[in-house]
C-alpha positions in Angstrom: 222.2 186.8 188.9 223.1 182.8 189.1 222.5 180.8 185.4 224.0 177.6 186.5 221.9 175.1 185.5 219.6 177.6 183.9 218.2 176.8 180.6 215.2 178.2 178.2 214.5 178.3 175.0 213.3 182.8 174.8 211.3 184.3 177.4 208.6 186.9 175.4 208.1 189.9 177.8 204.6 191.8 176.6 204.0 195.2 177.4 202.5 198.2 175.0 203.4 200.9 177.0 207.1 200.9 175.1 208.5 203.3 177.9 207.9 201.1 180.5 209.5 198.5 178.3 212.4 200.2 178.1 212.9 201.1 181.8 212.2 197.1 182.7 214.7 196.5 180.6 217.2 198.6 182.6 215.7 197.6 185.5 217.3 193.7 184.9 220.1 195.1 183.4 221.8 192.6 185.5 219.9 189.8 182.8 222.3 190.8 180.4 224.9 188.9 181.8 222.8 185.8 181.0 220.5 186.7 178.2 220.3 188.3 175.0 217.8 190.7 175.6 216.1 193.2 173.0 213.0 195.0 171.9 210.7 194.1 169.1 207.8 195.3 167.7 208.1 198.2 170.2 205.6 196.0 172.7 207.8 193.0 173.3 211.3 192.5 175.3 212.6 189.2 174.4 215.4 187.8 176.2 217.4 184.4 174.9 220.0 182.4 175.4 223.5 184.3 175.8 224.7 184.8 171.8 221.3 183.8 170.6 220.3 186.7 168.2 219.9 186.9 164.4 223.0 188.2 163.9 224.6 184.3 165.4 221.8 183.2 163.3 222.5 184.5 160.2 226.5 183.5 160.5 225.3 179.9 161.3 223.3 179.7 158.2 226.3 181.4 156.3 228.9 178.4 157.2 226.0 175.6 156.9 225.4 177.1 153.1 229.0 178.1 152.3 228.2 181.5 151.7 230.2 184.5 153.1 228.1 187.6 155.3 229.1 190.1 152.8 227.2 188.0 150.1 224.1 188.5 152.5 221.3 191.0 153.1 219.7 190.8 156.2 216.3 193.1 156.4 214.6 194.8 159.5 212.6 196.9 161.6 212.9 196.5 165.1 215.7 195.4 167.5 215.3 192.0 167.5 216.8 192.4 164.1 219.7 194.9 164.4 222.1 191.8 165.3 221.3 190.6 161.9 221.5 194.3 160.4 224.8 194.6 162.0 226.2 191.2 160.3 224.7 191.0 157.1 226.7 192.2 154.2 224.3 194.9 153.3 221.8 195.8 156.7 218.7 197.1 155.3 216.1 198.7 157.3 212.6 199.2 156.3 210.4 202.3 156.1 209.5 202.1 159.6 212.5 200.8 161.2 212.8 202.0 165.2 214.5 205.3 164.4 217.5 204.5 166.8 218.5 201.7 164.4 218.5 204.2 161.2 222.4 204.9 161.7 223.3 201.2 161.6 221.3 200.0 158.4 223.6 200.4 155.4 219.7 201.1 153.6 216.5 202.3 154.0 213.8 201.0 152.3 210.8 203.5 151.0 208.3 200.9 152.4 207.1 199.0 155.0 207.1 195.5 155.6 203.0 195.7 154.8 203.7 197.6 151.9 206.1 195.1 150.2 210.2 196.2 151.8 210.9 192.9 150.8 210.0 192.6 147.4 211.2 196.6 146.8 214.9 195.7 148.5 215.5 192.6 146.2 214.1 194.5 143.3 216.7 197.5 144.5 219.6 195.9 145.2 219.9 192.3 144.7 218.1 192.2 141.1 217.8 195.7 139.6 217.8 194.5 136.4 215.5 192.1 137.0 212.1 192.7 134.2 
């Protein structure tokens, strides 16, 4: 695959049958070479730029703010996230998170994002004592 000159901004892939997802994605596997390419919301495969992920994201926004990743918590569900997960001082994955990702979050929330993860993890771990 040639990416001289080859620019774009993400390139959304749709497709609800997840299986077939997953075997396009091996299909370019070659892609990977010039994309970032990952799953979300088990009907999308997004490719981006090469090193554009959450995960560059979140270290970016770190520096900018003068913050270190340890002082972070990054929170989840799919794989468009696990870059993120991965960097974030605490990796928190919600109730539903993809269950391949379960072994890299650091935390598991009890609900989904619907549900309120958000509001539960901050209330969990950032501010506990919070009233």
């Amino acid at each position: 695959m040639r990416a001289s000159g080859a620019r774009f901004a993400k390139i959304l892939y749709v497709d609800t049958d997840f299986p077939r997802l997953k075997k396009l994605r091996k299909d370019l596997a070659d892609f990977e070479k010039v994309s970032e390419m990952s799953f979300s919301s088990n009907r999308y495969l997004e490719f981006n730029p090469p090193k554009v992920n959450k995960g560059t994201g979140l270290k970016k926004l770190c520096q900018e703010l003068g913050y270190q990743l340890d002082e972070t918590m990054a929170i989840g569900d799919s794989f468009n996230d696990l870059a993120m997960i991965k960097a974030a001082g605490t990796g928190v994955g919600v109730a539903n998170v993809s269950p391949e990702m379960r072994a890299d979050c650091d935390k598991i929330t009890e609900k989904t994002f619907d549900q309120g993860a958000v509001a539960e993890a901050i209330g969990r771990w950032v501010l506990p004592d919070y009233e």
